[in-house]
C-alpha positions as a printed NumPy array, in Angstrom:
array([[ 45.341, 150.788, -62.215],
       [ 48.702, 149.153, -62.984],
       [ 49.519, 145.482, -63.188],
       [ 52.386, 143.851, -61.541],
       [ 53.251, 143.12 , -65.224],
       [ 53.407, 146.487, -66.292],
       [ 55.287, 147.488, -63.044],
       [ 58.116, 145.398, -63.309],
       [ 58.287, 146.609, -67.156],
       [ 58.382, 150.135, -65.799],
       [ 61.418, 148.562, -63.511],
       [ 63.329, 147.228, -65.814],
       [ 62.97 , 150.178, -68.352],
       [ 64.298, 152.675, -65.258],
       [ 67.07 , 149.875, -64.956],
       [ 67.841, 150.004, -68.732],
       [ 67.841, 153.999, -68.623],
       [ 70.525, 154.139, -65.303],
       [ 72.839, 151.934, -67.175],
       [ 72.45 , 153.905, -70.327],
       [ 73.647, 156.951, -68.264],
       [ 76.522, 155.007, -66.317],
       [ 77.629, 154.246, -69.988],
       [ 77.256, 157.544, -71.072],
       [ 79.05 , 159.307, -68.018],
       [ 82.198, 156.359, -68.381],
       [ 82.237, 156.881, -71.909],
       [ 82.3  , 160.525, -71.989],
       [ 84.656, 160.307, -69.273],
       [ 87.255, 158.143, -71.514],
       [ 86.64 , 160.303, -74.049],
       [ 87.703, 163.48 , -72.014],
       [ 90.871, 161.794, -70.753],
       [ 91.635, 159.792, -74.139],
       [ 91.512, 162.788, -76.749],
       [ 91.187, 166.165, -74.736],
       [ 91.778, 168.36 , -77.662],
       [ 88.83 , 166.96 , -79.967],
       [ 86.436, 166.424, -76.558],
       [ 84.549, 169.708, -77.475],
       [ 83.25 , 168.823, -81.001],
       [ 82.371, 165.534, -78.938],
       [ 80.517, 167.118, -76.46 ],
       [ 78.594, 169.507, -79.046],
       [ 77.72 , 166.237, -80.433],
       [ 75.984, 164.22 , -77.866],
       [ 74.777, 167.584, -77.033],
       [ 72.855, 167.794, -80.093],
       [ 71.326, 164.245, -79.415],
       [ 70.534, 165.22 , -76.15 ],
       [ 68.542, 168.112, -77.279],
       [ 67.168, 166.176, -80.21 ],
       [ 65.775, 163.404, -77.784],
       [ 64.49 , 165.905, -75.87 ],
       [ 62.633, 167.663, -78.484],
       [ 61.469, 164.784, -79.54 ],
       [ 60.19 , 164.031, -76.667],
       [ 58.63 , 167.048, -75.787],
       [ 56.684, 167.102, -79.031],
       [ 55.254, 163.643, -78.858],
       [ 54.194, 164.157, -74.896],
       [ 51.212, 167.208, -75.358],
       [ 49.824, 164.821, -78.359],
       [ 49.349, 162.116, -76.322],
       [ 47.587, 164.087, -73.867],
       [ 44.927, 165.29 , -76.865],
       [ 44.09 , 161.609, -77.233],
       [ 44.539, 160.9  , -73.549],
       [ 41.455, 163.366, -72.773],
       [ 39.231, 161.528, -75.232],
       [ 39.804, 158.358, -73.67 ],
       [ 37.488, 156.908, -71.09 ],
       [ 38.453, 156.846, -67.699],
       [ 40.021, 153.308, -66.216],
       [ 39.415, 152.149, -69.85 ],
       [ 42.015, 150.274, -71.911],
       [ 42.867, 152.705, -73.736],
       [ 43.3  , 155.301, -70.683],
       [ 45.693, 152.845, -68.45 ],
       [ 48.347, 152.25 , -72.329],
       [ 48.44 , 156.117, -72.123],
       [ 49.36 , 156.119, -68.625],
       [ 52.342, 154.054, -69.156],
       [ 53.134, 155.772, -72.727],
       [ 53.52 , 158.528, -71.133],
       [ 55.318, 157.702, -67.968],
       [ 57.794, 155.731, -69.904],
       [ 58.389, 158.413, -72.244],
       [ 58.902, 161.186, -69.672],
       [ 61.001, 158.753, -67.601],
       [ 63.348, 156.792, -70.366],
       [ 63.539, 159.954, -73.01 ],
       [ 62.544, 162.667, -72.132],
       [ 64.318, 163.204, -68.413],
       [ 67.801, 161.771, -69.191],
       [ 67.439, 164.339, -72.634],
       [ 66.541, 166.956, -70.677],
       [ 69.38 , 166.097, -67.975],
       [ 72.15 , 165.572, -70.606],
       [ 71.193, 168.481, -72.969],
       [ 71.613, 171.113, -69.633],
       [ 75.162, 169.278, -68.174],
       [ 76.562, 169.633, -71.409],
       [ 75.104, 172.551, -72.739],
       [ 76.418, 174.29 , -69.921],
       [ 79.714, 172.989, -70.301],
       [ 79.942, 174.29 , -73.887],
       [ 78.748, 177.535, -72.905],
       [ 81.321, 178.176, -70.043],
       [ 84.359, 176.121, -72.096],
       [ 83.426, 177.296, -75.464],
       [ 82.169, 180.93 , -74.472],
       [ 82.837, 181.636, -70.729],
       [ 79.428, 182.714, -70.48 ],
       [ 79.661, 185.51 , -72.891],
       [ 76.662, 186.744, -75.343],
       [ 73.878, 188.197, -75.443],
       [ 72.505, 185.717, -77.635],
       [ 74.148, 183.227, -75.384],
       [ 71.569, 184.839, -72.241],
       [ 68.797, 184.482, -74.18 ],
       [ 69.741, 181.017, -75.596],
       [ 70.058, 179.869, -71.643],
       [ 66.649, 181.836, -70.93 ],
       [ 64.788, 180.043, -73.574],
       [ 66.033, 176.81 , -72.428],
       [ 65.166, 177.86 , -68.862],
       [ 61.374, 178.62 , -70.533],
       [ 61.253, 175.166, -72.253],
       [ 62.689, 173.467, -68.659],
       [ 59.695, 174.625, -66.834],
       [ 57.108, 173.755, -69.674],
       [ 58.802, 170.345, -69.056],
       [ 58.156, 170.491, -65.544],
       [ 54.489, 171.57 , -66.629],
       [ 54.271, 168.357, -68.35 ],
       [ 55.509, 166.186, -65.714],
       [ 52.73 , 167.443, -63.706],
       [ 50.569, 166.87 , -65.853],
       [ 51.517, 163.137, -66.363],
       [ 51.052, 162.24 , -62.712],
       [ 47.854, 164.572, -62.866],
       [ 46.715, 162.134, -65.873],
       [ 48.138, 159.065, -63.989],
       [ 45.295, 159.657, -61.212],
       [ 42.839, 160.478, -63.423],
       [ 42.902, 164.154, -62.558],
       [ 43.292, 165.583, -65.889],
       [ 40.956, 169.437, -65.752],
       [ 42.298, 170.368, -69.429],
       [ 40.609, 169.728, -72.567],
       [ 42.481, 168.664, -75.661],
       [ 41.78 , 171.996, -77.027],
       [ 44.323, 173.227, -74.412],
       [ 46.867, 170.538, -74.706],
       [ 47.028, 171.247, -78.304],
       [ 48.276, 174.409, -77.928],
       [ 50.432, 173.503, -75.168],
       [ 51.895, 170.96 , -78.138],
       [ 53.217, 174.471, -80.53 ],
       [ 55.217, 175.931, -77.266],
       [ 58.289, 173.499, -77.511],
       [ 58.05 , 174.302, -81.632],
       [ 58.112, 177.885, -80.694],
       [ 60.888, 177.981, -78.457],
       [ 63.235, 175.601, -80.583],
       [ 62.715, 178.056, -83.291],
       [ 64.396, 180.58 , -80.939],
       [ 67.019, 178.667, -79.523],
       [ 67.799, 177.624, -83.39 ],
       [ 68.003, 180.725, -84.519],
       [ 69.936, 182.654, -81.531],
       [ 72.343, 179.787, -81.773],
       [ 73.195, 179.76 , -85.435],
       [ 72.555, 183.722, -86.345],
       [ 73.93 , 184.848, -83.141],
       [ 71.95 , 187.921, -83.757],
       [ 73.099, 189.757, -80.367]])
């Protein structure tokens, strides 16, 4: 169960993360109309901290279910994951996620008009690591009403999948093997 204190923390964090998009969007915005011809390296950049953030994100998230499953239901310890993990889906790892695909696509269909193999299976392993992300957003509310069916054993190898498939988007986006 959640506290009124807690829910008007989770408030003002989802206030804090909408401004820090409206800033985003009117400073990339500026950016775009301010210096057009060095916009792309800028949007490679935030894209980077996008998927960085994201990563992060979705590393951290599957280890806090491992010690999430350990912990007693409606204990102490059970209702701080609750909102660890809500906030960190909601604040980080969301916006990431949101950022990371609106400017990832833009760099793919500015910088490459969609061309590439390796560009295909870049977008197909970033499709593959959206719906693991989707995976674990179900799995937060699932957690969030004490509904959780999976042992740790399970959630840490769901932990090595985002490893797995940054490892491929790495490499198909520096070695451009195809």
């Amino acid at each position: 169960m959640i506290d009124a204190s807690n829910e008007n923390s989770a408030g003002q964090a989802m206030k804090r993360m909408a401004i820090g998009i409206v800033v985003l969007v009117v400073l990339t915005a500026l950016l775009y109309f301010a210096a057009p011809d060095s916009f792309y390296a800028w949007a490679k950049a935030i894209h980077v901290i996008a998927v960085i953030s994201w990563m992060a994100g979705m590393l951290y998230l599957p280890r806090l279910f491992v010690y999430h499953v350990d912990a007693e239901k409606g204990s102490v310890q059970s209702e701080t994951f609750k909102v660890m993990e809500r906030r960190l889906l909601r604040a980080i790892i969301n916006p990431a996620m949101i950022v990371t695909w609106v400017f990832g696509l833009w760099l793919a269909w500015k910088g490459f008009g969609f061309q590439g193999g390796w560009l295909h299976a870049k977008i197909l392993a970033v499709l593959l690591l959206s719906a693991l992300h989707g995976y674990l957003a179900g799995a937060v509310r699932k957690f969030a009403e004490d509904k959780n069916e999976k042992p740790a054993r399970h959630w840490r190898i769901v932990n090595e999948i985002p490893t797995l498939l940054m490892i491929v988007i790495v490499i198909l986006v520096v070695v451009k093997p195809f």
